[in-house]
N, C-alpha and C positions, 0 to 999 in steps of 0.2 A: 504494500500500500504506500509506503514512504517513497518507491520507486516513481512508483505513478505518479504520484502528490507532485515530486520533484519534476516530473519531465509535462505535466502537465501545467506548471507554474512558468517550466521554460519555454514552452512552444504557445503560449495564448497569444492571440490576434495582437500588433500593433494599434494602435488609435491616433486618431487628427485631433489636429487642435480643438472642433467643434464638438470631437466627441467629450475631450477634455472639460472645454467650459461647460457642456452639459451635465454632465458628471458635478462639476463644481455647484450648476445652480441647484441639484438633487439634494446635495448633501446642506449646501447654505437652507432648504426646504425641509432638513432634516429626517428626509427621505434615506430608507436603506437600504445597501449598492449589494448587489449578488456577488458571489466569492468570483465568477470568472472578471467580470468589472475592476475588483481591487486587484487581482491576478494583474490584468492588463496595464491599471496604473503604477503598480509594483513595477513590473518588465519598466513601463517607458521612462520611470523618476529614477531606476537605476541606470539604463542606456544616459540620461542626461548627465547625475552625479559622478560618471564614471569618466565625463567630458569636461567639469567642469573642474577648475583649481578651487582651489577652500577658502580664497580671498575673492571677493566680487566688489568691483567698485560700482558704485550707483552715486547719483545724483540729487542732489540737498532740493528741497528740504528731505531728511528724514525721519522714519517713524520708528523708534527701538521697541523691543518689546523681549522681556525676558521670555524664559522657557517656560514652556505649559502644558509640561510633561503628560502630553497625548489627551489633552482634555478637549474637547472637540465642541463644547459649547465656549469657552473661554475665546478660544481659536475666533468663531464666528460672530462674537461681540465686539474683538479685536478689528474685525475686519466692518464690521456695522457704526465703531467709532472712530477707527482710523481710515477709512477707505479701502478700496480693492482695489487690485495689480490690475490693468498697471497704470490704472490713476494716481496712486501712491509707492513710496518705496519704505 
């Protein structure tokens, strides 16, 4: 079973960006996403982290925001007080 788990987490569909924002406005709806769904967003925020360096420069003004250690309403208040990407940084 761990086999499959494994090769079924590696081979799920890619996604566009529309698929993505759609997915975003589900979850800001507090809407919940089927395992192949987060499967798919797992695959593509790894292909991207795996591209990206761990320094990002963005452009002022800034919004900081500590860690919120997987709390996923905190997350969407954060984003209801400070704006969404990519109105905001």
């Amino acid at each position: 079973l761990k086999l499959f788990l494994i090769w079924q987490y590696e081979t799920a569909p890619t996604m566009s960006k529309g698929d993505v924002d759609a997915l975003i406005a589900r979850c800001m709806r507090c809407e919940l996403l089927d395992e192949l769904l987060i499967q798919m967003v797992c695959n593509e925020l790894k292909a991207v982290l795996m591209e990206e360096s761990n320094v990002k420069s963005v452009a002022a003004p800034v919004t900081i925001v500590g860690d919120v250690h997987g709390q996923f309403y905190d997350v969407v208040e954060l984003f209801l007080i400070g704006g969404k990407v990519p109105d905001t940084n």
